[in-house]
N, C-alpha and C positions, 0 to 999 in steps of 0.2 A: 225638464227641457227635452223637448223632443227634435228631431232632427232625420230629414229620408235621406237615403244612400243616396242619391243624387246629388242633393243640397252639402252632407257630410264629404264627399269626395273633395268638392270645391273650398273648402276651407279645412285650415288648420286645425287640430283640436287641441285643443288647449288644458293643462291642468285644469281641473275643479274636483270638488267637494261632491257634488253635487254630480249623479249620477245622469248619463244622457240616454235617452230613449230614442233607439234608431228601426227604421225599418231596415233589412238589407233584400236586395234582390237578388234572386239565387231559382235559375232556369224556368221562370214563367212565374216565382210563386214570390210572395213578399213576408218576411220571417222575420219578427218584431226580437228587438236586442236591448241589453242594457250593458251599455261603453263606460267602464270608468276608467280614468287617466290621474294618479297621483302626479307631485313635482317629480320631475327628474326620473323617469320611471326606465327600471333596468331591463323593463320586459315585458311581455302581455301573454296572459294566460286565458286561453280558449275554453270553455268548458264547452261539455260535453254529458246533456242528460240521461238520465235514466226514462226506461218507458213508464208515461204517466206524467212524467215531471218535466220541465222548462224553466224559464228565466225567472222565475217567481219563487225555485224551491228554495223554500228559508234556509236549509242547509248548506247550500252551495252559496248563496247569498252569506250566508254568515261567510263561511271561509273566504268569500271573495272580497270580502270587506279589508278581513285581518291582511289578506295579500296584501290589498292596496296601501295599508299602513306601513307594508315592510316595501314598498316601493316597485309595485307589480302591477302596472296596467289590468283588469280586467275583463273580460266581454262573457256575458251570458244571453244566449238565445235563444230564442224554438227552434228547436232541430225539425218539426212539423208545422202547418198550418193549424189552425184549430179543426178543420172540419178535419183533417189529415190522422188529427188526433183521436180521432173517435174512431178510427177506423184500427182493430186490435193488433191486426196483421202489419200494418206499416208504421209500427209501435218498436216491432221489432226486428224491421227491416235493415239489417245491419247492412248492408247494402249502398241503401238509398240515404242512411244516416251520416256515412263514412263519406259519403259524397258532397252532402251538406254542408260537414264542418268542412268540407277541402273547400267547397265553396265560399266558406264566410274564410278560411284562412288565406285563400286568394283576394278575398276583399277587403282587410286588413292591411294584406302586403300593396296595397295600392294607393292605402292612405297617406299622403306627407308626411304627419308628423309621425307615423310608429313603424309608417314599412321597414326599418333599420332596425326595429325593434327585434330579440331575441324572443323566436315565439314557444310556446308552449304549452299542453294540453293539462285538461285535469277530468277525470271521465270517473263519471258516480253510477255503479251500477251495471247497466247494460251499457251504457253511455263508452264506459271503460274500451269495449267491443268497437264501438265508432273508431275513438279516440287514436286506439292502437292501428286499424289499418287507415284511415286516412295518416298515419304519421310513416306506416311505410309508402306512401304515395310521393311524401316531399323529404324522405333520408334524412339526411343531417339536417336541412334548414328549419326542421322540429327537433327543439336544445331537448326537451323534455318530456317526461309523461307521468303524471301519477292517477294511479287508479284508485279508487275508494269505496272500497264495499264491491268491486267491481265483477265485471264477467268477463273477464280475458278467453275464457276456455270458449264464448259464442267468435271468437276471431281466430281459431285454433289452427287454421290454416296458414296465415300471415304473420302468424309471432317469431317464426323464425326469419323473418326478414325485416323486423324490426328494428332501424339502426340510433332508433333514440336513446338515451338511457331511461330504463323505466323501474319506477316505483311501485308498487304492491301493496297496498295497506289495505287487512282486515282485519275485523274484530276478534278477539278470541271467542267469543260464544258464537261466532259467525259459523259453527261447523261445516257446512256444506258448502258453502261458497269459502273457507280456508280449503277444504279438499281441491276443489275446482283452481281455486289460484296454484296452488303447488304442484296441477298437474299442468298449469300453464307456465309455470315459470323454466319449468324443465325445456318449453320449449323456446323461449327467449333466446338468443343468443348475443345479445347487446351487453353493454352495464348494466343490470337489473341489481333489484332487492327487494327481500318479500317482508315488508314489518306488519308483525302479529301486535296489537294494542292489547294490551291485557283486561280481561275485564268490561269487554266492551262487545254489543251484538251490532246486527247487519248495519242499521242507523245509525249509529255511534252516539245515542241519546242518553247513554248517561252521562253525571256528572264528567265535565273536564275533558273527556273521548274525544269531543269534536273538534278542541282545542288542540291535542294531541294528534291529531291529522294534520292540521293547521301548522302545526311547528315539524314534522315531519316533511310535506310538502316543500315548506317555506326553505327547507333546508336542502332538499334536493335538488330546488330550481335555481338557489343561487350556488352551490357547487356546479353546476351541469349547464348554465344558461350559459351561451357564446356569440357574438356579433353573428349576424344571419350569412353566411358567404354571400 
């Protein structure tokens, strides 16, 4: 089912199964999304790619599934255009990415049925870098953050102003990006937590890791998720 930010505004969205494909508009440019909506959803979690990847990455895709079973609204989208995406430099313009999601998480908050919703990010990668400062942009009305494999140290300036409670999870073979998380969590100053998965590198492709995310995640957004003020 596909549906334009336009058309989606004016109606409700409804519970389904069945994942909806939306266009959203966001400052001239049009950024293709996939909206899923379990019953009775406690919340909606925002992703947030890494550079290279979008609404199609299987792994984010997987985790957004398992959310949705545990009763978590989903939304994955291009943080770029495609031509946008070819271009290497604005891959990892953390900047213009961080502005994005503020974009789609204002667009969101506008929807009827989920603006009430408890929002929340989940940032894979570089992604992590978006995630965190577009969540010091809106304080508290961002319940949560988890980062996965992520790069908090490219946001290194805005962590201490971060008032969501935020999560950390990397692999343990992940060495270089566990160095880099540790030297960012120092600079956290919210609820954080930095969980090491054992046994697991940057992708978290081996066996059960990715599961492991999944229930780590799942557990920080329902401790941490709160009615939006």
């Amino acid at each position: 089912m596909k549906i334009s930010g336009k058309n989606l505004r004016r109606r409700i969205v409804r519970a389904t199964n069945v994942p909806t494909h939306i266009s959203i508009p966001i400052g001239g440019k049009t950024l293709k999304g996939i909206l899923s909506v379990p019953d009775n959803p406690v919340g909606i979690v925002l992703f947030s790619h890494g550079s290279g990847s979008g609404r199609l990455s299987p792994r984010n895709n997987y985790v957004a599934n398992l959310l949705k079973k545990n009763g978590l609204a989903t939304l994955l989208f291009d943080l770029l255009t495609a031509d946008e995406d070819q271009n290497y430099y604005m891959r990892f313009n953390i900047d213009l990415l961080s502005t994005r999601l503020i974009a789609a998480t204002r667009w969101i908050m506008e929807l009827e049925s989920l603006k009430n919703l408890p929002i929340s990010y989940f940032g894979a990668s570089t992604g992590a870098a978006s995630a965190l400062k577009a969540a010091t942009f809106f304080g508290y009305r961002v319940s949560a953050v988890v980062s996965r494999g992520g790069r908090p140290d490219m946001a290194m300036e805005v962590l201490p102003f971060v008032q969501a409670p935020t999560l950390l999870i990397v692999g343990e073979l992940d060495s270089t990006v566990l160095d880099l998380n540790r030297k960012a969590y120092v600079r956290l100053n919210c609820t954080k937590k930095l969980e090491i998965v054992p046994g697991a590198s940057h992708l978290f492709g081996e066996t059960g890791k990715l599961d492991a995310v999944v229930t780590l995640a799942r557990n920080w957004y329902t401790e941490h998720m709160n009615p939006n003020p």
